[in-house]
C-alpha positions as CSV (number, residue, x, y, z in Angstrom):
1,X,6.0,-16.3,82.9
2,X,3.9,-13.8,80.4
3,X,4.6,-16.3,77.7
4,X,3.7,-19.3,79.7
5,X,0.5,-18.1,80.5
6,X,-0.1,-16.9,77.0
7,X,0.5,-20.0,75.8
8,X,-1.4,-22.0,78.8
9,X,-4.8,-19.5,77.7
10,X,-4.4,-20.1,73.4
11,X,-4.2,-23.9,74.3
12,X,-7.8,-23.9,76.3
13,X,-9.3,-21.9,73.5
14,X,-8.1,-24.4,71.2
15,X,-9.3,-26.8,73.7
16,X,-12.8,-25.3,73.8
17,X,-13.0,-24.7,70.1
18,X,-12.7,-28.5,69.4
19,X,-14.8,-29.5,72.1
20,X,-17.6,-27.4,70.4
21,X,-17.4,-28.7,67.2
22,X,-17.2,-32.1,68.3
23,X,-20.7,-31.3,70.1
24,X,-22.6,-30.2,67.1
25,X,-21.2,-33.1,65.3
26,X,-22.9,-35.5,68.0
27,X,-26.0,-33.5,67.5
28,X,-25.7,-33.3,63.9
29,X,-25.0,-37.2,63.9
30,X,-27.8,-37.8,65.9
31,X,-30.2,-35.6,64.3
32,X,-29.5,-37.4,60.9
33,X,-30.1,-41.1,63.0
34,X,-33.7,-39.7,63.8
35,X,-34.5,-38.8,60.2
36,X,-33.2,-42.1,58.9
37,X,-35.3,-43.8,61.2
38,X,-38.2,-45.5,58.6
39,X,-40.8,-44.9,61.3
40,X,-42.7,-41.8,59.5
41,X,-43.9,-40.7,63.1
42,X,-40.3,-40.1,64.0
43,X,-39.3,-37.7,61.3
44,X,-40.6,-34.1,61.9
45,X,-40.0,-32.7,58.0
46,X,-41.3,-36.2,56.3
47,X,-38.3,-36.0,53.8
48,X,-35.5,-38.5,54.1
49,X,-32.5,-38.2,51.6
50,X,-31.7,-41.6,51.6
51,X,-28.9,-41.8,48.5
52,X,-27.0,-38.6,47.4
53,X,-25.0,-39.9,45.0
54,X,-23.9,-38.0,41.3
55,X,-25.7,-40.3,39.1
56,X,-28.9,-41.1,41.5
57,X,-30.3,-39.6,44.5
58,X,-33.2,-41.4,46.3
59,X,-35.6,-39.6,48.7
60,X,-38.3,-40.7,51.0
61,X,-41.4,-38.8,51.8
62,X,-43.5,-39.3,54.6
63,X,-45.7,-36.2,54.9
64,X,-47.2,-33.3,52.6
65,X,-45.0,-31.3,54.3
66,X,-42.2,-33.3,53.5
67,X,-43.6,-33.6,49.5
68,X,-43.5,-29.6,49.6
69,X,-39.6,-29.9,50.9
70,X,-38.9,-32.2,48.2
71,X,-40.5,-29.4,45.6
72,X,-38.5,-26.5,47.2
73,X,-35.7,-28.7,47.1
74,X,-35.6,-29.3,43.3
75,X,-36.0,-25.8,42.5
76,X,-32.7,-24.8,43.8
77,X,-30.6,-28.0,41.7
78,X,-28.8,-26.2,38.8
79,X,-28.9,-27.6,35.5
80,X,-26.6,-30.7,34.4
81,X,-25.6,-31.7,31.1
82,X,-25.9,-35.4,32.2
83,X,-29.2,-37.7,33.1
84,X,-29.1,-37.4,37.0
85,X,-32.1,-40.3,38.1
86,X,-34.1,-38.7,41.2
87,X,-36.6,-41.6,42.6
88,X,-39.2,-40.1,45.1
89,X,-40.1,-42.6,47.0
90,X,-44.1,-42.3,49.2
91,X,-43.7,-44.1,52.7
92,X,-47.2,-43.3,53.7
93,X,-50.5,-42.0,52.3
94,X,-50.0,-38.4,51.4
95,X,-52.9,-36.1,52.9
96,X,-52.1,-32.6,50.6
97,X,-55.3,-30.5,51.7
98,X,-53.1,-29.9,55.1
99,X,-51.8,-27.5,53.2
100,X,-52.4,-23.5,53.2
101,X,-53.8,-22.2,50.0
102,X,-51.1,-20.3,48.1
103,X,-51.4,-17.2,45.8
104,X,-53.4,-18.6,43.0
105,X,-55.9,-20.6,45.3
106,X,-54.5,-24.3,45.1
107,X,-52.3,-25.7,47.4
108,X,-49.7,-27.2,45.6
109,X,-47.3,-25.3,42.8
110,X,-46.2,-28.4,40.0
111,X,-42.3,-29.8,40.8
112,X,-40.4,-28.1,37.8
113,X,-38.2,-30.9,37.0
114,X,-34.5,-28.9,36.3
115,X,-32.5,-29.9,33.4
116,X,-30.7,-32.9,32.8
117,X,-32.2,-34.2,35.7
118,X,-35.6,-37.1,35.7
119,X,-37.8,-37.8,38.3
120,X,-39.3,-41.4,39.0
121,X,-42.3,-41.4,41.3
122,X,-42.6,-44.9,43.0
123,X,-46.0,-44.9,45.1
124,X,-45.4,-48.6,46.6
125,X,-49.2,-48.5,46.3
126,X,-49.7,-45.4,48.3
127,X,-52.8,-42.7,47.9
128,X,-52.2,-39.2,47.6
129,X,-55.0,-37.1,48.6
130,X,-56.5,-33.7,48.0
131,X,-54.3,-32.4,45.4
132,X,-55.6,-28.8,44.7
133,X,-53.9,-26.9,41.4
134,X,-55.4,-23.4,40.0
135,X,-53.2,-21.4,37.2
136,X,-49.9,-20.0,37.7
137,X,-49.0,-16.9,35.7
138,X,-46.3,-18.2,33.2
139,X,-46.8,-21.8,34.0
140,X,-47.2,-24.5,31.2
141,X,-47.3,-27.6,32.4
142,X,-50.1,-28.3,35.4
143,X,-50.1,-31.7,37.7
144,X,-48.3,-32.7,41.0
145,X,-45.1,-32.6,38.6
146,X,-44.7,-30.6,35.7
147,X,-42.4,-33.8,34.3
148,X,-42.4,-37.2,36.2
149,X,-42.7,-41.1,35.4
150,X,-45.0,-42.2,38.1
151,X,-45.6,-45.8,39.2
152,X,-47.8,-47.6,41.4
153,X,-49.7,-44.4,43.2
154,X,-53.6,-43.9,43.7
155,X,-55.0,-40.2,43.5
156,X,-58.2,-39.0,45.2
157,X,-59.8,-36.0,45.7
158,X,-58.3,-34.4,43.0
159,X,-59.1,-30.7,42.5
160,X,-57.8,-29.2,39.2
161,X,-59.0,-26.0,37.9
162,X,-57.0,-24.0,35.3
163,X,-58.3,-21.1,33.6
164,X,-56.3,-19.8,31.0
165,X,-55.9,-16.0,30.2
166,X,-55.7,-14.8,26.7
167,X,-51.8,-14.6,26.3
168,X,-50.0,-11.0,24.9
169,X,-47.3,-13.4,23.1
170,X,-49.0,-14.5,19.6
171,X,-46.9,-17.7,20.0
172,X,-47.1,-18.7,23.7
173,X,-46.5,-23.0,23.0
174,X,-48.5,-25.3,24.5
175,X,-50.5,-26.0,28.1
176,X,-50.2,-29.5,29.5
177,X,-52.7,-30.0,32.2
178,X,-53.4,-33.4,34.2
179,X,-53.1,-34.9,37.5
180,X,-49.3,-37.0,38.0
181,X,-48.2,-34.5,35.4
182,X,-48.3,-32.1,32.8
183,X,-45.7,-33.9,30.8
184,X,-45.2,-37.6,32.2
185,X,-46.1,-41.3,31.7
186,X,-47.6,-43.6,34.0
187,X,-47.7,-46.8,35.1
188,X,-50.1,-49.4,37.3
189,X,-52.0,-46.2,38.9
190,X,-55.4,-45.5,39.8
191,X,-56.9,-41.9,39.5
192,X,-60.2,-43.1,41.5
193,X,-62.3,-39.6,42.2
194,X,-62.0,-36.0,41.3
195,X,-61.7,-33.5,38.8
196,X,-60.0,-31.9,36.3
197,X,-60.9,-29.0,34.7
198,X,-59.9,-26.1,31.8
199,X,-61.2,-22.7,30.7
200,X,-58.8,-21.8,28.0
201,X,-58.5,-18.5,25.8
202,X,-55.8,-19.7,23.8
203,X,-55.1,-22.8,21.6
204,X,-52.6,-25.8,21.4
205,X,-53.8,-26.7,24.9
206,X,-53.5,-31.0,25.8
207,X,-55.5,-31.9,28.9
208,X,-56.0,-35.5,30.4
209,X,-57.3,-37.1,33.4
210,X,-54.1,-38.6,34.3
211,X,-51.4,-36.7,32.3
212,X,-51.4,-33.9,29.6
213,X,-48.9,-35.5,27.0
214,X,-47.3,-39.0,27.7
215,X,-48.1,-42.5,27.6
216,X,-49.4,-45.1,30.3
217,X,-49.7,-49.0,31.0
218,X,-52.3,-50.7,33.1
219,X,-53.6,-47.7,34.1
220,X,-57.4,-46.4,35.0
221,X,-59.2,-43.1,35.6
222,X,-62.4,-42.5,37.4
223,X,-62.1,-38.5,37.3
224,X,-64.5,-36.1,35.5
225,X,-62.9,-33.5,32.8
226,X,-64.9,-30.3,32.3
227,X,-63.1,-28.0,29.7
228,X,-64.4,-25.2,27.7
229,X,-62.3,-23.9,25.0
230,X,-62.9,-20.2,23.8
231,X,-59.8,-19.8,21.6
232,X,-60.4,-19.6,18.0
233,X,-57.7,-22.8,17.7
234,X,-57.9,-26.7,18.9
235,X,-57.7,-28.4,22.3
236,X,-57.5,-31.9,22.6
237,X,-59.1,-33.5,25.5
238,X,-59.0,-37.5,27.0
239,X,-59.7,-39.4,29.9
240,X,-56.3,-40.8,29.6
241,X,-54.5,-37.4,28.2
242,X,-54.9,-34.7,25.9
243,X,-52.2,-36.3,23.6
244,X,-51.2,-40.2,24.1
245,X,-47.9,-40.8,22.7
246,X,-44.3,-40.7,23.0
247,X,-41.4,-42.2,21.3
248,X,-43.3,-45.1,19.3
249,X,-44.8,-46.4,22.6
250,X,-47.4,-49.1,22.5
251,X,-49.7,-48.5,25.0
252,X,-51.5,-51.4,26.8
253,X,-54.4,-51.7,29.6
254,X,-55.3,-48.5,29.8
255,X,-59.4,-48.0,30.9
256,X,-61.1,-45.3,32.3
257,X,-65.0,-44.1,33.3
258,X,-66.0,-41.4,35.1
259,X,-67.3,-38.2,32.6
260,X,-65.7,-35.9,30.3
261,X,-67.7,-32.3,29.4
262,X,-66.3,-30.0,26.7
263,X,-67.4,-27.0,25.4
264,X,-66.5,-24.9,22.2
265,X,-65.4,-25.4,18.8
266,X,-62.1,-26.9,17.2
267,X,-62.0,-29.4,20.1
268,X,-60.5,-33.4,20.1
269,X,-62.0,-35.3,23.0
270,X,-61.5,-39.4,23.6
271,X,-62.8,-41.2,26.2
272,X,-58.8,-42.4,26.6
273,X,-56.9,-40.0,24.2
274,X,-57.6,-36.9,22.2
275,X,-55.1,-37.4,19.8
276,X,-52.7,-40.6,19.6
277,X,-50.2,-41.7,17.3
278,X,-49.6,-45.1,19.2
279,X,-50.5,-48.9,18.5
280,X,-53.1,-49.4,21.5
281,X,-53.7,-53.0,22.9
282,X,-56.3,-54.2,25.2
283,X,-57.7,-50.9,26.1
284,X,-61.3,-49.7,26.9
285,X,-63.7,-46.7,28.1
286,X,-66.9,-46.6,29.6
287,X,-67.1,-42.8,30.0
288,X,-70.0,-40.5,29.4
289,X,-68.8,-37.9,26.6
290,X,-70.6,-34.8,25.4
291,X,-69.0,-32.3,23.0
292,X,-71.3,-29.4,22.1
293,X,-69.5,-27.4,20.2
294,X,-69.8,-27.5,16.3
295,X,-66.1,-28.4,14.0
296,X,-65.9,-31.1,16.7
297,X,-64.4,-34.9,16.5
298,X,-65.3,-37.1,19.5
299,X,-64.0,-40.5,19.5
300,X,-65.1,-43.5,22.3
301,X,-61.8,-43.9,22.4
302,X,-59.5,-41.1,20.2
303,X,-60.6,-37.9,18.9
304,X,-58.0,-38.0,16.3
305,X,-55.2,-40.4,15.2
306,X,-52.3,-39.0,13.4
307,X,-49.8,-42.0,12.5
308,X,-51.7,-44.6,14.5
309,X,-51.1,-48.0,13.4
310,X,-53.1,-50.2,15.0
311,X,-55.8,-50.5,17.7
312,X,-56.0,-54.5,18.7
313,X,-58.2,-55.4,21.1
314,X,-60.2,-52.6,22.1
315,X,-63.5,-51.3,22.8
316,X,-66.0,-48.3,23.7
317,X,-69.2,-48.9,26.0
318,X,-70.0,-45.8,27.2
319,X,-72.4,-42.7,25.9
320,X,-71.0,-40.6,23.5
321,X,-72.9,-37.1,22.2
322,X,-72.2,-34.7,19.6
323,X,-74.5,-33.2,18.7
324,X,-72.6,-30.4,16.1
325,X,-69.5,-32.7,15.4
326,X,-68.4,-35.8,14.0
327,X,-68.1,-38.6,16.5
328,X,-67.4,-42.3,16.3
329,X,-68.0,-45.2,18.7
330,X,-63.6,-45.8,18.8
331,X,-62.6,-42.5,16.9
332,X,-63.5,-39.5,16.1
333,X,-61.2,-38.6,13.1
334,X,-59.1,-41.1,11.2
335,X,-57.4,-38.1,9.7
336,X,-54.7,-38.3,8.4
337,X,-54.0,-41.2,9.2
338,X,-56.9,-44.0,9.7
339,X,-55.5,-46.8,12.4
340,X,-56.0,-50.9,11.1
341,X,-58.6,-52.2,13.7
342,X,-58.7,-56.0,15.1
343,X,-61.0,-57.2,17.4
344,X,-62.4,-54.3,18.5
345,X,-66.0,-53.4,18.9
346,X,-68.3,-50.4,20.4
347,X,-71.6,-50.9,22.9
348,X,-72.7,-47.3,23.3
349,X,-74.8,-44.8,23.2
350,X,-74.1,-42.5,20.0
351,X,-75.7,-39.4,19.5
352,X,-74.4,-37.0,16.7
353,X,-74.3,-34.9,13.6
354,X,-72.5,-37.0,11.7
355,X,-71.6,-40.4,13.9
356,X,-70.5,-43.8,12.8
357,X,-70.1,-47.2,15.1
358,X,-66.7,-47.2,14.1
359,X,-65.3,-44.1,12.9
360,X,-66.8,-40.4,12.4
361,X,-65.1,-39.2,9.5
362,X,-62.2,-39.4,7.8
363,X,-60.2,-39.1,3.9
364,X,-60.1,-42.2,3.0
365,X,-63.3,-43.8,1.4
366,X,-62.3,-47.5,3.1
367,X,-60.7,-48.4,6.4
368,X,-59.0,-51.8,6.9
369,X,-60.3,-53.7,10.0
370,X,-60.7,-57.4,11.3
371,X,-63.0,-59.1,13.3
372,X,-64.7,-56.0,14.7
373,X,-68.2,-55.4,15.2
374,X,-70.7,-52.8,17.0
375,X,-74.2,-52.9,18.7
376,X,-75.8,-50.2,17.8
377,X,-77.0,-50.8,14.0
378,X,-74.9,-47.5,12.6
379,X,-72.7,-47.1,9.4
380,X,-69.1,-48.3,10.2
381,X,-67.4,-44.8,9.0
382,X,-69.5,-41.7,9.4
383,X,-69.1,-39.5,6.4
384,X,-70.2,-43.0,4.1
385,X,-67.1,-44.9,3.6
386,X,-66.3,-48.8,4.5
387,X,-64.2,-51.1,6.3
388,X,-62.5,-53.5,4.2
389,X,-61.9,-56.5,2.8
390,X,-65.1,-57.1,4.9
391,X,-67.2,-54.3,6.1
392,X,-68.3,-55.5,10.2
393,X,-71.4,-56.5,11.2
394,X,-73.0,-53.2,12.8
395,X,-76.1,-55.0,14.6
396,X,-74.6,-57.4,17.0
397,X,-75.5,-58.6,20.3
398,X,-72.9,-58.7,22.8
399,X,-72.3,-62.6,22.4
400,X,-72.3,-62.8,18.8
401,X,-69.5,-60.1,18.9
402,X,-67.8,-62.6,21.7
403,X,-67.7,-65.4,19.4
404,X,-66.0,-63.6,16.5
405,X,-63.2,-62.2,18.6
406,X,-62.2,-65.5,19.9
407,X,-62.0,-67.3,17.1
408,X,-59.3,-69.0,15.9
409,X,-59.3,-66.9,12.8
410,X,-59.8,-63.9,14.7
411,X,-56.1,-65.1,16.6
412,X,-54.1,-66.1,13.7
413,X,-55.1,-62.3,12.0
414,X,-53.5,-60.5,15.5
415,X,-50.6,-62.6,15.5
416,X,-50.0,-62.1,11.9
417,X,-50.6,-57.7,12.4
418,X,-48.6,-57.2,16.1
419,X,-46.4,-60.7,16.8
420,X,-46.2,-60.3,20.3
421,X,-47.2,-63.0,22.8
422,X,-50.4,-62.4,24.7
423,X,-50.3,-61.4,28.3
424,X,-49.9,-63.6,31.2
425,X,-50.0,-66.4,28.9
426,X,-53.2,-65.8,27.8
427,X,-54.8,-66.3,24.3
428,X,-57.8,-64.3,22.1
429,X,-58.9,-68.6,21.0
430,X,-61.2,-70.4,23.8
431,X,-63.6,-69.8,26.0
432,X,-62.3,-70.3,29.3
433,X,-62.0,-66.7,31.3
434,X,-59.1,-68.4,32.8
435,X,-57.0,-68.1,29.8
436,X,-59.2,-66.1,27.2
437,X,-58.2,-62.2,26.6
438,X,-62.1,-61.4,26.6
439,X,-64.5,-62.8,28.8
440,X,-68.2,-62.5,29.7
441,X,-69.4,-61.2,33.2
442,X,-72.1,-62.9,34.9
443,X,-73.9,-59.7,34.2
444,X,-73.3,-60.4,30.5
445,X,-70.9,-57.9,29.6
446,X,-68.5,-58.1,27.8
447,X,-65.0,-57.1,29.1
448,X,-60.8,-57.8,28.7
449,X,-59.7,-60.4,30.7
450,X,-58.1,-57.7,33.6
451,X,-61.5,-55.6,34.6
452,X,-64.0,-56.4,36.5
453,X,-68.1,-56.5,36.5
C-alpha cells in the first residue's frame, strides 16, 4: 500500500513536470510566431532572426532598438576560421536619435564585425536617421559599422564628431572615420544631410563622407566634412572616403556636393577621394573645398593618386581653395603615380598657391590625357609641366568642351584605354541625352548622363 501510493505520487510529478514544459513550449512557440510576424508594429525588440544557419544568418530590423540588439548581439559571436555571411536586413526607416546618449556623448557604439564573419547591409531603400558617433577610447574604425558592405540605404542627420587624443603608443595604426563604415564599401546609397567631422593629434588618419577606406558604385554624398589635423604626419580627407580603393576595384558613379573644411598641414583632401589607387569612370564633384594649411594637395576630385591608372569620364565643378598648397581642378598630386585622363574636364573655381586646371603638382614633366579640357584659362599641371601628345585646351566654354567628349574620336580613344561596354547601352558618340554618356541641362550644364539639373 506504501509502495502503491509512492508510486501513484512520483507518477503525478512526472505528470506535472511534462505538463510544464509542454506549457512554456506553447508560449515559447508562440512568442517566436509574434516576432516572425513581418508587421514591424507587432514585434516589441524590432530584431527578427530570420535564417540561423552555419554558413548564413539573415536578420530583420525593424527598430533602433532592434539595430542596437543586432550590435549587442555580434559582440558575443566568437571568432570562425571560415567566411560566415550575416545580411542585415532594414524593414522600416530607422529613427536612431531615440536613443540615450552613452559614455562618450553619441548614441550609437560602431558594430565590430568578429572574425571570419562579414556583414551585408541591405537597406531595400530605407533611411536611417540621426546617427550620432563621438570617440571611443581604443576605437579605430568609426561609422554605424566598423566593417560592412552596405546597399541601397539613405542616411540623414548624420552627426559625427571624433576628436582624437594624442596616443602614448608611437605606433598606434590607423583611424577610419565615415558614416556606413570605418572600413566598408557601398553601393546605390545616398548620404543626403549631415556631418562628419575630425580633430586628430595623431597621423595615418582616412576620413570620408560615406566610408573611411573602401570603394563605392552609384553612390552620392551631400554631407559637410570639417577636419583639422594637428599631428605632425598626413591625413587624407574626401567626400567619398579618406582612401578609395580596394582590391583593383574600378569605381563607377560616384558624385558628391555638400562642403569639405580642413585645417593643418600634411593633409590630402578630394572632393570624392583623398588618395585613390583605382580606375574611376563616370564620376563627378561639385563640392566647396578649402584647405588652409601649407604642405597641402587638394584635388577636385583626388588629393593624391598612388597607382591610379585611369580616370575616364570625369569631372570637377565645384570651388576649390588652397591657398598654401598645391591644388588641381581633378587632382591634387599625381605623385607617384600620375593617372592617364580621357574625357574629363574641370568648371571651378580654383584658388591656390600653386594650382593647375588639371593637376597641382607632380614628378613627371608630362602627363598623358585625351580629350580633356577645362574653363578656367589655367596651366594643365601646376608646377609647369604638360599633357601630352596634345596639351588640352584650358579656355573652354562648357559646349565646346561638350563637343570634344562626344566625338567619335573621343569614343574610339576610351574603347581603345578601358574596353568595357558603356552603361545601359549608352555611348560617349551623339547628341541625343537619350543615349549619350554626357548631356547638357536645360540650364546649360554640363553633366553624366545619371544626374540631374
Amino acid at each position: 500500500m506504501i509502495r502503491s501510493c509512492a508510486r501513484h505520487g512520483l507518477g503525478e510529478f512526472v505528470m506535472k513536470k511534462i505538463l510544464g514544459i509542454v506549457g512554456c513550449l506553447l508560449v515559447l512557440l508562440l512568442a517566436f510566431a509574434a516576432c516572425s510576424s513581418d508587421d514591424g508594429e507587432d514585434n516589441i525588440n524590432g530584431l527578427i532572426v530570420e535564417k540561423q544557419g552555419d554558413k548564413e544568418k539573415i536578420y530583420k530590423v525593424y527598430t533602433a532598438k532592434g539595430l542596437m540588439e543586432f550590435a549587442d548581439s555580434m559582440s558575443c559571436l566568437k571568432k570562425q576560421n571560415v567566411d560566415i555571411r550575416i545580411t542585415l536586413s532594414l524593414q522600416n526607416d530607422i529613427d536612431m536619435s531615440v536613443l540615450p546618449n552613452n559614455i562618450s556623448g553619441g548614441n550609437w557604439r560602431p558594430v565590430k564585425v568578429p572574425t571570419g564573419y562579414y556583414i551585408i547591409l541591405e537597406g531595400n531603400n530605407h533611411v536611417v536617421k540621426g546617427l550620432k558617433i563621438r570617440y571611443i577610447e581604443g576605437l579605430k574604425d568609426y561609422g554605424l559599422f566598423e566593417n560592412v558592405t552596405a546597399r541601397y540605404v539613405t542616411f540623414e542627420d548624420v552627426d559625427i564628431d571624433v576628436n582624437i587624443p594624442k596616443q602614448q603608443e608611437t605606433n598606434t595604426g590607423s583611424y577610419y572615420v565615415g558614416t556606413i563604415a570605418g572600413q566598408g564599401n557601398a553601393y546605390n546609397s545616398f548620404l543626403k544631410s549631415g556631418q562628419v567631422c575630425c580633430q586628430t593629434k595623431v597621423s595615418n588618419v582616412y576620413i570620408g563622407g560615406v566610408v573611411g577606406h573602401g570603394v563605392g558604385r552609384d553612390c552620392h554624398s551631400n554631407l559637410d566634412l570639417l577636419v583639422k589635423n594637428e599631428s605632425q604626419g598626413d591625413v587624407y580627407v574626401g567626400g567619398f572616403a579618406g582612401n578609395l580603393g580596394k582590391d583593383s576595384y574600378d569605381v563607377t558613379k560616384l558624385s558628391t556636393s555638400g562642403s569639405i573644411k580642413v585645417e593643418g598641414a600634411d593633409v590630402y583632401v578630394g572632393g570624392l577621394a583623398g588618395e585613390t589607387g583605382e580606375i574611376m569612370l563616370y564620376c563627378s564633384s561639385a563640392a566647396s573645398i578649402e584647405v588652409s594649411g601649407g604642405d597641402s594637395y587638394a584635388g577636385g576630385l583626388v588629393g593624391r593618386t598612388f597607382f591610379c591608372e585611369l580616370l575616364i569620364c570625369c569631372y570637377f565643378n565645384g570651388i576649390l581653395t588652397g591657398t598654401l598648397g598645391n591644388v588641381g581642378g581633378l587632382v591634387g598630386t599625381g605623385y607617384p603615380y600620375t593617372p592617364t585622363f580621357i574625357s574629363c574636364f574641370a568648371d571651378a573655381n580654383i584658388m591656390g598657391k600653386r594650382k593647375g586646371g588639371l593637376v597641382g603638382i607632380t614628378n613627371k614633366s608630362q602627363v598623358e590625357g585625351y580629350f580633356c579640357g577645362t574653363t578656367m584659362g589655367l596651366p594643365n599641371i601646376g608646377d609647369g609641366g604638360t599633357v601630352y601628345p596634345k596639351d588640352s585646351p584650358n579656355n573652354l566654354s562648357l559646349r565646346s568642351i561638350y563637343e570634344m567628349l562626344t566625338s567619335k574620336e573621343a569614343n574610339s580613344c576610351i574603347l581603345d584605354y578601358y574596353n568595357e561596354p558603356y552603361p545601359n547601352g549608352r555611348t560617349v558618340e551623339g547628341k541625343n541625352n537619350n543615349d549619350c554618356i554626357w548631356k547638357i541641362t536645360d540650364s546649360g550644364k554640363l553633366r553624366l548622363w545619371y544626374q540631374y539639373d
